[in-house]
N, C-alpha and C positions, 0 to 999 in steps of 0.2 A: 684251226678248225678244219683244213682241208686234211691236216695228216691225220687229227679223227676219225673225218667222214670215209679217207680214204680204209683206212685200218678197220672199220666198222665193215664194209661193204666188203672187202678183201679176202679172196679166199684162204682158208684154215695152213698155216706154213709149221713144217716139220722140222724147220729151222729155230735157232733162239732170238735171230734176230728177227722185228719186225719189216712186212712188206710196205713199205712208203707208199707207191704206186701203183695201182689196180694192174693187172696182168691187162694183155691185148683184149682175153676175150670177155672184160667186166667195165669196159669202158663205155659201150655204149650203154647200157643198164645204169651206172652213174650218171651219164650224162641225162638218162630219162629222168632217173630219180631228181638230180639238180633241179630239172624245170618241174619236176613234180611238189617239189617244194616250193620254189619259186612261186608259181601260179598261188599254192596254199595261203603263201605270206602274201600274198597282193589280195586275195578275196579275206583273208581277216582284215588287212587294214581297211579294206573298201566298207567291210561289216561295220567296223571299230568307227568310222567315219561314217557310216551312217545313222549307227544305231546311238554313238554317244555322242555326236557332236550335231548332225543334219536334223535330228528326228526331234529331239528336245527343242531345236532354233525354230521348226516347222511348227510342230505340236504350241509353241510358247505365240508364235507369230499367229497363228489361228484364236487361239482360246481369247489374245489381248486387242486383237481385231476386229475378231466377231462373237464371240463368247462375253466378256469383259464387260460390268455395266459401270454406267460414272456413278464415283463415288463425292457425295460431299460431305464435306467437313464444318461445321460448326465450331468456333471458338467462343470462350467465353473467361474470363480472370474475378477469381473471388479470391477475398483475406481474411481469414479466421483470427480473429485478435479477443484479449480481456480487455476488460472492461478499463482494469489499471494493470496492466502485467509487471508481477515478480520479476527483481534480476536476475535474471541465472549468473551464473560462474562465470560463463563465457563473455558476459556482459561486461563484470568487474575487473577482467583480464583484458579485455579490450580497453576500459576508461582508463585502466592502470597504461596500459603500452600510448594510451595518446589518441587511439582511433577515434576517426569521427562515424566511421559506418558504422551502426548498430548492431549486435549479435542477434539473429533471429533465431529461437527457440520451435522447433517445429512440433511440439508436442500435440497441440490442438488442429495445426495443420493437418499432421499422419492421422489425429481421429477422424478428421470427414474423410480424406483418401479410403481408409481402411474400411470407412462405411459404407462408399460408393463403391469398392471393390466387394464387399460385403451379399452372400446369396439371401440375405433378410433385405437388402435393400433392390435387389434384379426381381423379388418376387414382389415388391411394393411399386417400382417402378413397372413393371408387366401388368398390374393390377391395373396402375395410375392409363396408361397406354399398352397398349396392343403389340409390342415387341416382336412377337411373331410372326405380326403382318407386315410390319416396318420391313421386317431385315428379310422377306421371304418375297417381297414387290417384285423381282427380279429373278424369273425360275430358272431362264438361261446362263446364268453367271452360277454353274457349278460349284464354284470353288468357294467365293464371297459369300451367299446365302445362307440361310440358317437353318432349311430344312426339314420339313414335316415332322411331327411327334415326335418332337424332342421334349428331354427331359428339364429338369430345373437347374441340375446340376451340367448340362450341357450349354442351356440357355445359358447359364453364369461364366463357362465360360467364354462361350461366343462375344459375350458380351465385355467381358475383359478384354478382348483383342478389339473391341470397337472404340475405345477409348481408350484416350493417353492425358497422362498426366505430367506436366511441369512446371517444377520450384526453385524459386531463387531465394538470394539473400537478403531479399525485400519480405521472402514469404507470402508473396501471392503466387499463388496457383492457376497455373494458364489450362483449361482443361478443354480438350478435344474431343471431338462427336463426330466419328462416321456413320453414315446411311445413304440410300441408295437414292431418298432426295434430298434437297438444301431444306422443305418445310419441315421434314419429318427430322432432320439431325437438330435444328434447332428448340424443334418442339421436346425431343429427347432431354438436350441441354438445360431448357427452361426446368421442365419435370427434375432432374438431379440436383438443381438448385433448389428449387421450391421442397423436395423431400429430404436434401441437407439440410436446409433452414430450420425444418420442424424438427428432426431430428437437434440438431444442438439446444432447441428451443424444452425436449423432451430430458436430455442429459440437464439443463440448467433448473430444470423444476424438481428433478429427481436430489440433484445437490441440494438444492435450496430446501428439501424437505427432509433430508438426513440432517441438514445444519437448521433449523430452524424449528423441529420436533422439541428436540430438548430443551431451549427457548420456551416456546410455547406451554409445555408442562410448567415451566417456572411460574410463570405470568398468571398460570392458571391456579394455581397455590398458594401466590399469593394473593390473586382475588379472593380466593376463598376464606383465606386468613382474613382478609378486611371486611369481612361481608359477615362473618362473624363474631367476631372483635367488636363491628358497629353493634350487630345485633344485642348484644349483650348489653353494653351500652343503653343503648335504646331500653331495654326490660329494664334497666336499674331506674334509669330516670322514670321510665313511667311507674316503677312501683311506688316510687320515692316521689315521686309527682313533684319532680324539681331538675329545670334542664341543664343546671350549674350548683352542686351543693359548694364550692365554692365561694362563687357570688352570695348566697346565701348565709353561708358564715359568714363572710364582710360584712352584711347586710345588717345581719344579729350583731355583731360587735361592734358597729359606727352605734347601733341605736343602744347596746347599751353604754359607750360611750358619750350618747348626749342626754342618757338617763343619770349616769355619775355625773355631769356637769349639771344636770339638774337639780341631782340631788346637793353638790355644794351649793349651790346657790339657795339651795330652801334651809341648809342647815347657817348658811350666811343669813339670810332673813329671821330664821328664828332665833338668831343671837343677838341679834342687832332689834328684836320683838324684846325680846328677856329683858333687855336692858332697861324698859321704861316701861312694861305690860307686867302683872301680873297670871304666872302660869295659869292659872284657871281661866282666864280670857278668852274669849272667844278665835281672837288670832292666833293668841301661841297655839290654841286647840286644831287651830284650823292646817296651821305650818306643821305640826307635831304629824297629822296625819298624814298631811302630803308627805313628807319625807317618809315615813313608814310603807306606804305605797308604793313609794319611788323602789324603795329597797326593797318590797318584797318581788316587784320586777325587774328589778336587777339579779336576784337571784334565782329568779322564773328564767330570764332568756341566759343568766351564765348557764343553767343546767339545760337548755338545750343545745350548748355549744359542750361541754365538756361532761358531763352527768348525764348516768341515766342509759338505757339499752338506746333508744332514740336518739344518742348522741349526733352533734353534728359530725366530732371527731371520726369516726366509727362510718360514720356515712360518707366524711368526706376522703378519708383513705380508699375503701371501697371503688367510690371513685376515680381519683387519681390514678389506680390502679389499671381501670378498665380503659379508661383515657388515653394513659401508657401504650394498652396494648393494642387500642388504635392508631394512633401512631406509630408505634416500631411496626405494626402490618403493613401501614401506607408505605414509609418509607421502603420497606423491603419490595414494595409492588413495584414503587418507582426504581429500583434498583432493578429488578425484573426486564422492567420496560425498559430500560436503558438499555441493555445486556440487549435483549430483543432486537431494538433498532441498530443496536450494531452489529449484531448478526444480520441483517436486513441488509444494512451497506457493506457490512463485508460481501456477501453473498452477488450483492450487484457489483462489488467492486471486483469480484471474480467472476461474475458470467462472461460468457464466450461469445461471443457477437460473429456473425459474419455481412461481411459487407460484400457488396458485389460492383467491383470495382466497372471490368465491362459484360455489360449485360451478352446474352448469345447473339450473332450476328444471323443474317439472313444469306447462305452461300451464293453468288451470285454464277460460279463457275466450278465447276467440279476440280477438286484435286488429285482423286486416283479414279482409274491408273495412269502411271505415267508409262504410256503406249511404249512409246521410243528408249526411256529409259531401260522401264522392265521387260523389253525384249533384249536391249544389248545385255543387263545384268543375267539373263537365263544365256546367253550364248557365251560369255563368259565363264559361267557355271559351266555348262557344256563343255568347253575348250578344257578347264582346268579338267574335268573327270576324264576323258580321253587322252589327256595330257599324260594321267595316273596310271588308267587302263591299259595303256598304249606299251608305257616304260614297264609296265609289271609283267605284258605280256612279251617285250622284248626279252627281259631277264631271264622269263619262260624258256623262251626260246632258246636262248645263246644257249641254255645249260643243256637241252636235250640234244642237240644239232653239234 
């Protein structure tokens, strides 16, 4: 570097070879320039030490000192589970390998997360509580607060950065609340539980109403089928003014079955008359009619069973018929209802439950800042960029010098 500097500064040679050494009378002009340099590189590093490593360690030591408000944290563990949860794959791969840890499926989990990350739920929870007074209590904490008229989509995020979420293989959710006090972080965490809840409670009504719509038209169809079916029914017997025309045919055939047992026995007596009476006699006369009697109501109530528009035949098909079709309605109702209530358990057998393992606690002590920490991590930061700055500005140098 010195045969450079010297060669730079060196007066113009009519020779081919290069002057190595300044002449007598450019030495001391070199030696000015040396310290003129000199001095330059000491006032940058002094700048480079002030400006990126002394002024960020001052600036950071101020702001977390006296600027800096206590933050508390609120913790709280909820688990989102069904009712009877599905195996997954991961489940079966596991019973298969021997595991006894259970595979946790976080699908119902990631819903409340995404919902609680969600700007439909910072403008429900804002509504629920005051959010912008919560996170703006503390005007002198620059940095942490939230800020006059702000928007929705900034509250959302502010509000992203106030809370953390973590998951294990248990699948309870350990979820975290900062705020500027311990009542207001937990009042927050109360409020995210409370508008989780309703929310899974609004997803499980919405399911249950896609799965339970199509159900219900069934149910309803088939009522209707049986309510008309009956009615029918109901108009035959009243017209027919008979609440069984079956019974009623039994009814006609027992009596005319004890009209033909009658009638043998009168044609028994008038034989056993004949035998010692003469036909003109008053008995045989008397048996002769009765048995004629007998027959001509036998052949009265055979034609109301089989003869005749009025038949019983005719009336009691009819019947049968309508009968039938209150029956096969009922049964299809009950088949209705059945379908229904198992839509009914399935549905409870898939809602999503959340339990709230531990409820939000009341912070007794603030957790940030951590004064000591986040000043040593900003002088750190510090060191490393001047570390950067430094070696960029060395490499500068060496090439121009």
């Amino acid at each position: 570097m010195t045969k450079a500097s010297n060669t730079a500064i060196g007066p113009a040679s009519t020779d081919s070879a290069v002057e190595v050494f300044p002449r007598e009378a450019n030495k001391h002009q070199y030696i000015d320039y040396r310290r003129q340099v000199s001095r330059t590189r000491k006032l940058v590093n002094l700048g480079m030490i002030l400006v990126c490593l002394c002024l960020p360690v001052v600036l950071g030591v101020i702001y977390y000192y006296h600027f800096a408000a206590d933050r508390y944290v609120s913790e709280t563990q909820v688990m989102v589970r069904r009712a009877t949860p599905t195996p997954s794959p991961a489940d079966l791969l596991s019973n298969l390998a021997g595991s006894n840890m259970p595979s946790v499926t976080n699908d119902d989990t990631g819903v409340l997360m995404e919902y609680w990350r969600s700007t439909s739920f910072v403008a429900a929870l804002a509504q629920a509580i005051d959010l912008r007074a919560i996170y703006n209590r503390e005007p002198d904490d620059f940095v942490f607060r939230l800020g006059e008229n702000v928007s929705d989509q900034e509250l959302n995020a502010y509000f992203a950065r106030r809370i953390h979420f973590n998951t294990g293989r248990s699948g309870i959710i350990e979820l975290q609340v900062q705020a500027f006090r311990a009542e207001d972080a937990q009042a927050i965490a109360n409020a995210m539980l409370a508008l989780g809840l309703e929310r899974i409670n609004q997803l499980n009504e919405e399911v249950g109403r896609t799965t339970l719509d199509f159900s219900r038209s069934e149910v309803a169809e088939a009522e209707e089928r049986v309510r008309a079916a009956q009615a029918q029914l109901t108009g035959f017997q009243l017209r027919e003014q008979s609440i069984d025309p079956g019974q009623t045919s039994a009814a006609i055939s027992n009596l005319v079955g004890g009209l033909e047992a009658e009638l043998a026995g009168s044609r028994a007596e008038l034989a056993q008359a004949l035998s010692y009476l003469d036909e003109s006699s008053a008995t045989v006369r008397g048996l002769q009619a009765r048995i004629s009697a007998i027959e001509q109501q036998i052949e009265i109530e055979r034609a109301r069973i089989t003869g005749g528009e009025e038949a019983m035949v005719g009336t009691l098909g009819e019947f049968n018929r309508l009968t039938l079709e209150v029956e096969l309605a009922t049964q299809a109702l009950a088949s209705s209802l059945a379908s229904f209530e198992a839509a009914v358990n399935e549905m409870q057998r898939q809602s999503v439950n959340m339990l709230v393992v531990s409820p939000p606690h009341l912070p007794d002590a603030a957790t940030y800042p951590r004064r000591a920490v986040d000043t040593a991590l900003v002088a750190l930061c510090a060191l490393m960029v001047f570390t950067i700055v430094y070696l960029f500005a060395s490499a500068i140098r060496d090439h121009m010098f």
